[in-house]
C-alpha positions as CSV (number, residue, x, y, z in Angstrom):
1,X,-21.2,14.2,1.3
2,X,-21.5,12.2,4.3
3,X,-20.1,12.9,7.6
4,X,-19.5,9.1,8.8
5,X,-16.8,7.7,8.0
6,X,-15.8,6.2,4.4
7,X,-14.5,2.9,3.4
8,X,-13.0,2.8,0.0
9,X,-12.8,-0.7,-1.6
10,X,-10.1,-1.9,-3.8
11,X,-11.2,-1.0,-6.9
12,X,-11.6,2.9,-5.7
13,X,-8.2,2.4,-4.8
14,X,-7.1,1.0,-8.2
15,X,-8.7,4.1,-10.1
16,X,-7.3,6.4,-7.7
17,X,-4.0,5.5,-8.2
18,X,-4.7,6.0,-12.3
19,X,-6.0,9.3,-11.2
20,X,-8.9,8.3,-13.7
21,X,-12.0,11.2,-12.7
22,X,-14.2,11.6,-10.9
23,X,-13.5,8.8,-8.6
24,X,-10.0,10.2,-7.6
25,X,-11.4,13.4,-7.0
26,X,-14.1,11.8,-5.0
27,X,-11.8,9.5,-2.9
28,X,-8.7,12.5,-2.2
29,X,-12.1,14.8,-1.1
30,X,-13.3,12.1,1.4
31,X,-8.9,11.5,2.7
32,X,-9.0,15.5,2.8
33,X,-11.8,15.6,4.9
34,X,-10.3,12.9,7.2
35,X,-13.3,10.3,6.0
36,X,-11.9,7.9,4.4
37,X,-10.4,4.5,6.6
38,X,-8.7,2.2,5.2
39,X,-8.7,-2.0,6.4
40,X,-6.1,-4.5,6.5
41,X,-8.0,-6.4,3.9
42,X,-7.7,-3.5,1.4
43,X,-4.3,-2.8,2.0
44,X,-3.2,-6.5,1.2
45,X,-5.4,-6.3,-1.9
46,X,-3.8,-3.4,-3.4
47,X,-0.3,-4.3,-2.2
48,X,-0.8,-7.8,-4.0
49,X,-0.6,-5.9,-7.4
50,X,2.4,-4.0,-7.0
51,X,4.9,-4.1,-9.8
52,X,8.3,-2.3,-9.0
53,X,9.4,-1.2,-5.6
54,X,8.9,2.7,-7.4
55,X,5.1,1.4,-7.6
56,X,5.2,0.0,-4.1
57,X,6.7,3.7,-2.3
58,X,4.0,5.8,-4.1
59,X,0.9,3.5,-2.9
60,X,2.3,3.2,0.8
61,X,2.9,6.6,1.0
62,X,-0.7,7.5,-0.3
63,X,-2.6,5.1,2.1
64,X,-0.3,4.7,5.2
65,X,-1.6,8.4,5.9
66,X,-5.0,7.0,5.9
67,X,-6.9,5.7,9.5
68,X,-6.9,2.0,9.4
69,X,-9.8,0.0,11.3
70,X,-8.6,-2.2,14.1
71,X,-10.9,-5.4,13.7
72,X,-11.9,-7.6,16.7
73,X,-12.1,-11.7,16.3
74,X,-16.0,-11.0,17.3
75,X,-16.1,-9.0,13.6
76,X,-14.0,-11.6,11.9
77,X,-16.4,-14.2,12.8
78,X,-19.1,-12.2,11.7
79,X,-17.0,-12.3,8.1
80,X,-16.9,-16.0,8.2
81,X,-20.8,-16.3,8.6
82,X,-21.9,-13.9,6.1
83,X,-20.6,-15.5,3.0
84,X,-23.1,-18.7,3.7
85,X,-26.0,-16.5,4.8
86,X,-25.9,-15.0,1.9
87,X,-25.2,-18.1,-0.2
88,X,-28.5,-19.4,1.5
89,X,-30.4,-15.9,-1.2
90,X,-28.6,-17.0,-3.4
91,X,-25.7,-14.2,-3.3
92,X,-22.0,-15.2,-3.6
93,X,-19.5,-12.9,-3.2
94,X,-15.7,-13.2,-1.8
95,X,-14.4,-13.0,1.5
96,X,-13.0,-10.1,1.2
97,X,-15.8,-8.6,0.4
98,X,-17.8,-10.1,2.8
99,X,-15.3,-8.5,5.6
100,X,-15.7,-5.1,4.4
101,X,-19.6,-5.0,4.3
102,X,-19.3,-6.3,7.6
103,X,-16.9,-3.6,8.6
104,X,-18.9,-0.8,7.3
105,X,-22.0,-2.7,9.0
106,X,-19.8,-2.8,12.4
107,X,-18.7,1.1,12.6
108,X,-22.0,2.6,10.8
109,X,-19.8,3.7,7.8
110,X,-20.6,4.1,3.8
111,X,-18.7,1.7,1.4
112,X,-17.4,3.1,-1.5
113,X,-16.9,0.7,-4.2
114,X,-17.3,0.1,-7.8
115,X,-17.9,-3.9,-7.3
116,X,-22.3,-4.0,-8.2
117,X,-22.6,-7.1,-5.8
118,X,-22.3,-5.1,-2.2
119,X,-25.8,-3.8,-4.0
120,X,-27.6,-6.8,-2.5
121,X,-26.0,-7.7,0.6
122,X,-28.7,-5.8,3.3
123,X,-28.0,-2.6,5.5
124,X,-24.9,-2.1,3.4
125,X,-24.8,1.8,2.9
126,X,-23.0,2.6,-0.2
127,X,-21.4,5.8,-1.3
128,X,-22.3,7.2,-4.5
């Protein structure tokens, strides 16, 4: 287990919140451990797919706990410029997820995700 700091993408999210194994186990270990940060970006994702206000309580009550990254405009430019670097290798992946392998980049952090494409975007460190 790593002892940098952890940022879980949406779809870790997702399958935590259908307790589906060992994914939830893996993500509640790293918010146990005080590891795991959590991003604007992610938030918004997962709050997007709410269904009831029941649905909406349990999710903010789970990640509102969780350290959030403050993000400079210097970082959010580095977002912007990503996408078309890597559209230059031939790599296209969404904005979104271009902002959180710059994040991770930014503050030396693992990314925990499900998503195969941060595979191929360099210095990305992924947790398994």
């Amino acid at each position: 287990m790593t002892k940098d700091g952890v940022i879980a993408d949406t779809s870790v999210w997702i399958v935590f919140f259908w307790d589906k194994q060992p994914i939830a186990g893996k993500l509640t270990a790293l918010i146990e451990n005080h590891q795991a940060f959590l991003t604007g970006v992610v938030l918004a994702e997962i709050l997007q797919g709410i269904k009831n206000t029941r649905e909406e309580k349990r999710i903010l009550e789970a990640v509102l706990g969780v350290p959030d990254l403050e993000i400079s405009n210097q970082v959010w430019a580095k977002t912007g410029q990503m996408p078309a670097l890597l559209r230059r290798k031939g790599i296209n992946i969404p904005l979104t997820d271009a902002a959180l392998a710059v994040f991770s980049l930014e503050h030396s952090f693992s990314l925990f995700t499900l998503v195969k494409h941060f595979e191929c975007i360099p210095g990305v460190k992924l947790y398994k």
